[in-house]
N, C-alpha and C positions, 0 to 999 in steps of 0.2 A: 384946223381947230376953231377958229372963227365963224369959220362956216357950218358948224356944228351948233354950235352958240347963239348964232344969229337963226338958226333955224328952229330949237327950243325954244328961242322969245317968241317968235312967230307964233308957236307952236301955242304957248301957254298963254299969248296973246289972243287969238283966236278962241280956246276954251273960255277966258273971262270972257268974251264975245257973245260966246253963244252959251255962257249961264247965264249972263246977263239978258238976251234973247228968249233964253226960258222963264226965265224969272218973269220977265211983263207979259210973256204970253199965259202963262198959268194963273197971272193974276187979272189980265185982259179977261180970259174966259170965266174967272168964278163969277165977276165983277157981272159980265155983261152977258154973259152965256145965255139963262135965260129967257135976257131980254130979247134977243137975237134968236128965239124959238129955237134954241138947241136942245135936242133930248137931253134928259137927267141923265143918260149912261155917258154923254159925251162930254159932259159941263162936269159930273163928279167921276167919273173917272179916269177922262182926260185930263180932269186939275190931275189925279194919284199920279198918272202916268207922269205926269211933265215935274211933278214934286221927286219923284223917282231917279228923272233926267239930269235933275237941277243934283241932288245928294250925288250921281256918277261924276258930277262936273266938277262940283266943291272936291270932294276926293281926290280928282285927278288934278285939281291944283296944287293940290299939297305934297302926294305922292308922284312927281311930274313923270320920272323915271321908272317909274311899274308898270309892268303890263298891262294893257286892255285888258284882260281878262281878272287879273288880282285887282284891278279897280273897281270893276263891274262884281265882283264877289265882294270885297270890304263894301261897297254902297250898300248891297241887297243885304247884308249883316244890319247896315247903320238904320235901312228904311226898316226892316222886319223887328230890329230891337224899338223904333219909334212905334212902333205901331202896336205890338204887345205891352209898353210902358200904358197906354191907354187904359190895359186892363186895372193899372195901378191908382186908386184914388185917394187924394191927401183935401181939405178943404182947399189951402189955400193951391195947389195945381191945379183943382176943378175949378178955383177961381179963374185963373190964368188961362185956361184954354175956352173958359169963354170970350173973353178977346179976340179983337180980329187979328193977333199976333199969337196969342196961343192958339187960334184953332188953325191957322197956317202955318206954324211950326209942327204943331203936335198934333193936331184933329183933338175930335171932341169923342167921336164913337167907333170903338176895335170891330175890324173887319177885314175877314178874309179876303174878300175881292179887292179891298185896297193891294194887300200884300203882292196879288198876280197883274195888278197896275202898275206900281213901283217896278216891278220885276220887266213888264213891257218898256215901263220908259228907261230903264235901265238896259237893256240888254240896243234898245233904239241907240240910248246915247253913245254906245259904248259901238256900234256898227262905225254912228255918225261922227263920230269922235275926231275935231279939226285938228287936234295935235298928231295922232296916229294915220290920217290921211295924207296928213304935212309927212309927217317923217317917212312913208310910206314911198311917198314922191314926193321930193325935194325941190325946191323953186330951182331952177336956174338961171 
């Protein structure tokens, strides 16, 4: 039972890891992307994709016990309802995502090719996924 236990923490240890990991890399690349001569496909939809990443991994911290796969579907729900919410406009929300916290929570402008970003970096996180790796094969 312990051994069970201790390999969950790991588990869920490792996911705050690498959402934390995702987190400074999506905000590495908005930040510096095109200083660094990266094409605008790489810098705007590598941020979706890794935004994508980051919602499988918050998910999967909450839901520790769900499947990869009911993870990877409630994310692509959460990113898909964030991204049609876009089409929704109120003054003070369009205040807000002009922000650089509203427009990296929520973006500024609805777009399909975000939706099939989200969905890459989700279906990536949910492959790469350090808790279902871990439990897959267990320390000894």
């Amino acid at each position: 039972m312990r051994e069970i236990f201790e390999t969950r923490s790991r588990a869920q240890f490792l996911r705050l890891a690498a959402l934390l990991a995702v987190i400074a890399l999506g905000l590495t690349l908005r930040r510096f992307g095109y200083a660094a001569d990266l094409p605008f496909t790489v810098v705007k939809y590598g941020g979706s994709a890794l935004w994508g990443a980051m919602v499988y991994l918050l998910v999967a911290l909450f839901v520790a016990r769900s499947r990869p796969a009911a993870i990877a579907v409630t994310a692509l729900f959460i990113a898909i309802s964030v991204e049609l919410f876009r089409l929704y406009h109120m003054p003070w929300l369009d205040a807000f995502r002009l922000t650089t916290t509203g427009a990296l929570l929520l973006g500024r402008v609805f777009s399909l090719w975000n939706m099939l970003a989200y969905a890459i970096g989700i279906a990536a996180a949910c492959a790469l996924d350090p808790a279902h790796r871990t439990e897959v094969r267990p320390r000894r």
